[in-house]
C-alpha positions, 0 to 999 in steps of 0.5 A: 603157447607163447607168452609175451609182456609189456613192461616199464623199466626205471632208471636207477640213474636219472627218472628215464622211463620206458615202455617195451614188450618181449616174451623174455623179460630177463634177456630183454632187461639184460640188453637194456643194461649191457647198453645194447639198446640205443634208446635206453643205453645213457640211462643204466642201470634199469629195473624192472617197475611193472609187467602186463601179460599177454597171450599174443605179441599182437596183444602186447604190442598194441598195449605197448602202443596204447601206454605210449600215447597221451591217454594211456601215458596219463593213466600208467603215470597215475597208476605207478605213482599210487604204488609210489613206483614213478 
């Protein structure tokens, strides 16, 4: 069974965030800093500041979804700030 998450990527440059999901978090986070995503290239280096798991990519995909829109953004933004990770 494959297993796929969402994730929030920080950049150690500037305060860029981002919201993806994979099922190969290590690989995926290596393209984001080798500068072979168009989206995130200009703000390398990244780390990873928080996963999900999922059993689906459905399941991710529409996590993904959700945390980009307004309500979910709002709820991700509070959530990593009490963790001091935003």
């Amino acid at each position: 069974m494959e297993k796929y998450c969402v994730y929030v990527l920080r950049s150690l440059k500037d305060n860029f965030h981002y919201i993806g999901h994979t099922k190969d978090l290590d690989k995926r986070l290596r393209s984001h800093n080798d500068k072979k995503v168009r989206s995130t290239k200009a703000h390398v280096p990244y780390k990873v500041i928080y996963t999900e798991d999922y059993h689906s990519r459905t399941e991710a995909a529409k996590r993904e979804y959700y945390l980009k829109q307004a309500d979910g953004n709002i709820w991700l933004r509070q959530y990593l700030k009490d963790l001091r990770l935003w």
